[in-house]
N, C-alpha and C positions, 0 to 999 in steps of 0.2 A: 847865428851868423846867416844871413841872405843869399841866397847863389845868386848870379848873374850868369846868362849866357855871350856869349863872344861873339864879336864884330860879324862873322861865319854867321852865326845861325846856330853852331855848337855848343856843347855842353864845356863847360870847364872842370877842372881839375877836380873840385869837391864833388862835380856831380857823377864823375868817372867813378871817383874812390865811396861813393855812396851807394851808387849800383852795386859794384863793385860784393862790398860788405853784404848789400840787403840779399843779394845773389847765394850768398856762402851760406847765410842763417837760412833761406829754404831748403840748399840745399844738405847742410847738415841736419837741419828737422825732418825733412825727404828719408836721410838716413837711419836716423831716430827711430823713424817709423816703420821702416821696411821689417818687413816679418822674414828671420831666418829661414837660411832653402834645407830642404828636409834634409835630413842627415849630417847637417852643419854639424863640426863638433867641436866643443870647447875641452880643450886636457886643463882637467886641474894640478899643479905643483906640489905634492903633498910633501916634498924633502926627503932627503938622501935617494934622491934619482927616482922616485915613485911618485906614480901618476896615475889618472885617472879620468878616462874620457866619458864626456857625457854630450847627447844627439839630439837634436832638433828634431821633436815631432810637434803638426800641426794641429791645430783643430781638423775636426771633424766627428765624422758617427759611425757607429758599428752597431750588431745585434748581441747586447749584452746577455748571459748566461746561456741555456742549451735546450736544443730540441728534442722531443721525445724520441725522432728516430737517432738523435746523435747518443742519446743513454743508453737505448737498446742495444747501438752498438758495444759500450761502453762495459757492460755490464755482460755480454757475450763472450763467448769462446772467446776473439781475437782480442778484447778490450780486457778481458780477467777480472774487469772489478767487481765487488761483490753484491749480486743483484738481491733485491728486496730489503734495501736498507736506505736511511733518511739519507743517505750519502749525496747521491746525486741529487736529489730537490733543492739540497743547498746551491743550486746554481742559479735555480729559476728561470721560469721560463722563457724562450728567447725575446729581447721586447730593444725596441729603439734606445738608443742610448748616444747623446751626444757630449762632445768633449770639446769646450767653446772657447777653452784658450789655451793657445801651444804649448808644451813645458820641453825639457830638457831630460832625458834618461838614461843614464850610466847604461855603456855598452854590456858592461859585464857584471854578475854580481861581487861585490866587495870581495875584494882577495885576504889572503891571511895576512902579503904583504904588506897590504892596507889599512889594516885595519892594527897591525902591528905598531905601523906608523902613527895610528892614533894612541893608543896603546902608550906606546914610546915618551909621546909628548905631554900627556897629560896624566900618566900616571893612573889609568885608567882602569879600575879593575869591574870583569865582570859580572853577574848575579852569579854564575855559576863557580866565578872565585871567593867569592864574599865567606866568613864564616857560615858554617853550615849548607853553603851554596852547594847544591848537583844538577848533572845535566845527563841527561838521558842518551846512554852509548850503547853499541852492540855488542853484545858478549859471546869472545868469543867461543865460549863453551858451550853454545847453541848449535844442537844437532837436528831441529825442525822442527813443525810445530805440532805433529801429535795431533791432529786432527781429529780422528778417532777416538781417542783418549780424552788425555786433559793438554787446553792448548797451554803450550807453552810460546811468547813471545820473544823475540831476538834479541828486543834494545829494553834496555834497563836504567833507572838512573842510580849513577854514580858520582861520588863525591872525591874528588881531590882527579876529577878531568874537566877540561874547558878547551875554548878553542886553541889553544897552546900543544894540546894532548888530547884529540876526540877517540882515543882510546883504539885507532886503525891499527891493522896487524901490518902497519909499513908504515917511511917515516911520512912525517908530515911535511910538504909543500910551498910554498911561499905563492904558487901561484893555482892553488888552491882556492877553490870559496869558504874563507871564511865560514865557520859551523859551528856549533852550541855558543850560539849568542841569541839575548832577548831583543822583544821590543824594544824594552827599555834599553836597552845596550846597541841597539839598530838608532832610537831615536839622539843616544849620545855621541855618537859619530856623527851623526849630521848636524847635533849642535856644536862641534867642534869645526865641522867644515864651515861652516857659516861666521863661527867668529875669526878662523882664519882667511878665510876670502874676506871679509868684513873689514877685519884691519889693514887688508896689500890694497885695501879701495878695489875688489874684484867681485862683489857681490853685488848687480844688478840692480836697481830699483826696485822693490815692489816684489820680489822673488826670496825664494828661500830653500838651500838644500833640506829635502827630507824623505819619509819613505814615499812613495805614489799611491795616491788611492785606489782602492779596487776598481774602479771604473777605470782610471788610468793607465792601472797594470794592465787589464785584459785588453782595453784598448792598443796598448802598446806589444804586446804578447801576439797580438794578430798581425798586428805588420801590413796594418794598410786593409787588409782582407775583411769586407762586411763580417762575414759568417763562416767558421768552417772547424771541423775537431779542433785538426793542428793548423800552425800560421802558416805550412807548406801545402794545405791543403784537407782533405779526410781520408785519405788512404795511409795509412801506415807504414806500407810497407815504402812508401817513395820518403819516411824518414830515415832513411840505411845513411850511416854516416855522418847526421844532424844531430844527435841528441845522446847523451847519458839515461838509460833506464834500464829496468829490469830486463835484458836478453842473456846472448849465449855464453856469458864470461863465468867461469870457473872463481868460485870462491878462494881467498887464499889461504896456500897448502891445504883444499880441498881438493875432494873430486868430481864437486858437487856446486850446478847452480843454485841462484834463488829458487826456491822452490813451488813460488805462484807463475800464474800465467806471467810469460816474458814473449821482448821480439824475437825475431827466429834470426836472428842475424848476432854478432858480435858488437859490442859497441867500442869495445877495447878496456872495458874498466867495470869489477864487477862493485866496486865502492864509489869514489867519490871520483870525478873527472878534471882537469888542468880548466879553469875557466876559459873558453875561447877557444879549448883544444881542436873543436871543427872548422875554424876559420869559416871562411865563404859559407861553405856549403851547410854551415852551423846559423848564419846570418838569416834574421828576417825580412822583409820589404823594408822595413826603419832601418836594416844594419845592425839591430839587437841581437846578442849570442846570449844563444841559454836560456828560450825563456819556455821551452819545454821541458822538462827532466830536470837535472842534474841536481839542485836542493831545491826545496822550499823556499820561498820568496816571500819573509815576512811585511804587509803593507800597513798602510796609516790605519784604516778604520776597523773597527769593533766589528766582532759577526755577526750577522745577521742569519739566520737559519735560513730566512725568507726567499736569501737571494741579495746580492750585490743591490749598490745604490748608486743612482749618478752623479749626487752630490756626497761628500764623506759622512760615513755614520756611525756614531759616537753612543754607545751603552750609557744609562743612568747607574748598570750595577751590571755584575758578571763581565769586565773587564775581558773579555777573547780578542788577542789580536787575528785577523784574517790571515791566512798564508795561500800561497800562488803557484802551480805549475810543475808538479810529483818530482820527485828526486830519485835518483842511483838506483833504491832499490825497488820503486815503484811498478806494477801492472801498467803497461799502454793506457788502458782506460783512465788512468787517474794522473796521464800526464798531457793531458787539452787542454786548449786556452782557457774555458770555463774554467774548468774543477780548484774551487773552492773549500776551505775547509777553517773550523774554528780552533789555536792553538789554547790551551790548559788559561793561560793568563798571562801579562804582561814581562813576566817575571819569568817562566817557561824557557827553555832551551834545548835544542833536541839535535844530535850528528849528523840531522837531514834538513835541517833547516838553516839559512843563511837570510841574505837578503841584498837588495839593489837601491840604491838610492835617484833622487832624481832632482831637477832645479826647476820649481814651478812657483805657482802662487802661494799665498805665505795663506795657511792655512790654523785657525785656533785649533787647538786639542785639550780638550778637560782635563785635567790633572787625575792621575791615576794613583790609588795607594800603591 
C-alpha cells in the first residue's frame, strides 16, 4: 500500500501509525538491551509461600586468589590457620581476573526451606539418603582434639543423618542453610529450578540456574572490592556482627568454646547461623549475606590445587568439587574471600557445607560417575 502526503504538506494517518509502531520496536529493543542496575532483584516463586531472591551483579575484574602478605596473616596468631601446609597455595597467587558478563546470585545460601521445597516436589532424595548413603556430622561425644596425644576429630560420617537431621544438639531450622548435601544434590536443585522457570515461560534466554563458578563466587564474595581478606575489608576485627565463625559462643551444654583460634567477640551461634541473620550489616557491596563464614559454599568447578580459573575448570579424573568461604566452626584465616578448598567428590556431604545458586550463562559440565 502507497502512502501519500496531504494537501498540508503532512503526513497521513498510516505514516502517523507507522512511526508510530517503528518508535515502540526501538524502544522495546532499547529495553532488551539495557543491562540490569546492580543489585536488581528477581524473587523466584518456589510455592507454598517460598521464595528466593537472586541480584544483579555486573561485569567486571577483581584480583583473583591471595597475597603472600594476606597468608601470613592468615596463618598467624589472629588468622589461626594452620601454617606450613599446601592449604593456602590452593588460592594462588593474586593475578587479574575478569568477569565479562553479568549473572544473577541468590542473596542467601539455599535454606532448608528451600530446598525442602524441592525436596517436596520431586521426590528427591539425597546421596546421603540413598541406601548405604552418609554424611559427615559432629559427634557430640567430642571432648577435643588431643593434640599431644593422638588427634582425635569432631565430625564423623554417619549413616541414617541428612539434611533433615545434621545430627545438631537443637532442633533444626527452616531458615537454616541447608547442610549435608552434595554437588550432585546442589547441581539437582538447580535442574529443578530451571525446568520450573522453564515451564511458567520465566527463564531468560540463553541463562541457566546453577552453582557459580569459582571466579564467579570470589568475584561475588568481594562485593565490588578489587582485593582485600574479607569483602568488608582486611581487618577483622571491623567483622563484629557480619559473619558466623569460630569466636566466643559456648558450645551446647558445654562450657567450653571451639578450641582453635576464634574472634574475640560473640557471634551469637556457636554452630550453624539463621541465613541472613545480620541483615545490613551482614550485606556486601552486591547486597550478598553470607559469603564469609557461616557453611561452605559448594561451586561449579572441579579443583584445582593450582588455584582458581577464570573460565570453569573441569577434571578428566578425580572428580573434587571446589567449596567457598569457612563455616561456623572455622579459624578467621579460613573464612576470606580467597580461601578455597577441594571437597572428597561429587558425591561427599559434610554439616558444614551447603551452597548458593546463581542465574548466569548456561554452562556444559562433563558428566560425573
Amino acid at each position: 500500500m502507497s502512502k501519500s502526503k496531504s494537501d498540508a504538506g503532512g503526513f497521513s494517518f498510516l505514516d502517523v501509525l507507522f512511526s508510530w509502531a517503528l518508535c515502540t520496536l526501538v524502544l522495546q529493543g532499547l529495553a532488551v538491551g539495557q543491562q540490569p542496575a546492580v543489585g536488581q532483584i528477581r524473587t523466584l516463586d518456589l510455592g507454598s509461600e517460598c521464595r528466593l531472591d537472586v541480584l544483579y551483579l555486573p561485569p567486571g575484574e577483581f584480583m583473583m586468589g591471595s597475597t603472600a602478605k594476606e597468608r601470613a596473616w592468615a596463618t598467624g596468631i589472629e588468622g589461626g590457620a594452620t601454617p606450613g601446609t599446601e592449604r593456602e597455595s590452593y588460592e594462588g597467587e593474586a593475578r587479574l581476573t575478569k568477569i565479562r558478563q553479568g549473572f544473577w546470585m541468590a542473596r542467601t545460601e539455599v535454606s532448608v526451606a528451600q530446598f525442602r521445597r524441592f525436596a517436596e516436589d520431586t521426590g528427591y532424595l539425597t546421596d546421603a539418603e540413598r541406601p548405604g548413603g552418609k554424611t559427615q556430622c559432629f559427634n557430640p561425644e567430642w571432648k577435643g582434639y588431643r593434640l599431644t596425644t593422638s588427634v582425635v576429630h569432631p565430625w564423623e560420617p554417619m549413616a541414617g543423618k541428612s539434611w533433615r537431621d545434621p545430627n545438631w544438639q537443637f532442633p533444626q531450622q527452616e531458615d537454616f542453610p541447608v547442610v549435608c548435601v552434595s554437588w550432585a544434590d546442589a547441581r539437582a536443585f538447580c535442574r529443578w529450578l530451571n525446568d520450573r522457570e522453564q515451564a511458567a515461560g520465566r527463564l531468560p534466554e540463553g541463562l541457566e540456574y546453577r552453582l557459580p563458578t569459582d571466579a564467579e563466587w570470589e568475584y561475588a564474595c568481594r562485593g565490588g572490592r578489587p582485593r582485600a581478606n574479607f569483602w568488608w575489608g582486611d581487618e577483622l576485627e571491623e567483622g563484629v556482627g557480619r559473619l558466623n565463625i569460630s569466636a566466643i559462643d559456648l558450645l551446647p551444654d558445654r562450657n567450653r568454646t571451639w578450641p582453635l583460634a576464634r574472634a574475640t567477640w560473640s557471634d551469637g551461634f556457636a554452630f550453624v547461623s539463621p541465613v541472613d541473620h545480620y541483615g545490613e550489616l551482614g550485606r556486601n557491596g552486591f547486597g550478598l549475606a553470607d559469603m564469609c563464614g557461616g557453611v561452605w559454599e559448594v561451586v561449579l568447578d572441579h579443583f584445582d590445587p593450582k588455584g582458581g580459573h577464570e573460565e570453569p575448570f573441569f577434571a578428566k579424573e578425580n572428580y573434587r568439587p571446589v567449596c567457598r568461604g569457612g563455616n561456623y566452626f572455622d579459624v578467621p584465616g579460613n573464612a576470606r574471600c580467597a580461601v578455597r578448598l577441594g571437597l572428597m567428590g561429587p558425591h561427599y556431604s559434610d554439616s558444614r557445607d551447603g551452597f548458593r545458586i546463581c542465574l548466569g550463562r548456561k554452562i556444559a559440565v562433563p558428566a560425573v560417575p
